[in-house]
C-alpha positions in Angstrom: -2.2 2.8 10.7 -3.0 5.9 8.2 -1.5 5.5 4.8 -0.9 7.1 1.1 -1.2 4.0 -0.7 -4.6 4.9 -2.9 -2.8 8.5 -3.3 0.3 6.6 -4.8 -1.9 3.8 -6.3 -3.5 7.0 -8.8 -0.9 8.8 -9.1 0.8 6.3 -11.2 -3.0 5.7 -12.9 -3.4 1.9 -11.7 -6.7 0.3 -9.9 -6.1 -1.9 -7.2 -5.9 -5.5 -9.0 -2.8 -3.8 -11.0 -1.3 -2.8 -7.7 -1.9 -6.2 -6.5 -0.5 -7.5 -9.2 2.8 -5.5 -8.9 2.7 -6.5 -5.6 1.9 -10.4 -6.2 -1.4 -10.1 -3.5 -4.7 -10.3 -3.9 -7.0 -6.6 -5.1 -9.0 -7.7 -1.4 -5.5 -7.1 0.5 -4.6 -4.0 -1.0 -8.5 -2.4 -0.4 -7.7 -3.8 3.0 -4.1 -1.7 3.4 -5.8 1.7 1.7 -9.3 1.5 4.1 -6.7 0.7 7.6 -8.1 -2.5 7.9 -5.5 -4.5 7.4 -1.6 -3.5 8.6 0.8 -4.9 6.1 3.6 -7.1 7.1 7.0 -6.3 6.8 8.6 -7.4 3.7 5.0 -6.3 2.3 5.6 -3.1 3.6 9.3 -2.7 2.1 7.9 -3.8 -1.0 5.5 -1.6 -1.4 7.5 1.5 -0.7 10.8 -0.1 -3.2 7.7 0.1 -5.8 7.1 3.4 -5.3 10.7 4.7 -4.4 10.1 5.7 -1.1 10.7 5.3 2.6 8.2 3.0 4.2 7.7 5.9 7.2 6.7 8.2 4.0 3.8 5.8 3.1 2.7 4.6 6.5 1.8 6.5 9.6 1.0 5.1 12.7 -2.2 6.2 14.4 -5.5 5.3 14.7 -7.1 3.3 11.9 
C-alpha cells in the first residue's frame, strides 16, 4: 500500500519516534508504514488520519508496495 505518511510526518516538522509517540507505537512501525513494509491495521489507520485531519483514503493508496 503507497502512502503520504513521511510527507505528513515533515510537514508538521516531527521525526518518526515523535510520530510514534503521538501514535503510542514503536519509531520501527512507523519506518515500517512510510517504506510499504508494513500495512497498518485498522484502528491504526483511523488514528493516524484523526491525527492529521484527514480521510484514511487521503493517506493510503492501495497498490503495489
Amino acid at each position: 500500500m503507497n502512502n503520504s505518511l513521511r510527507e505528513l510526518r515533515g510537514e508538521q516538522g516531527w521525526s518518526q519516534a515523535d510520530l510514534a509517540e503521538r501514535l503510542d507505537v514503536s519509531r520501527q512501525t512507523i519506518n515500517a508504514i512510510e517504506t510499504g513494509k508494513y500495512d497498518p491495521s485498522l484502528p491504526l489507520a483511523f488514528k493516524i488520519a484523526k491525527l492529521f485531519d484527514r480521510s484514511i483514503e487521503s493517506i493510503f493508496v492501495p497498490g503495489e508496495g
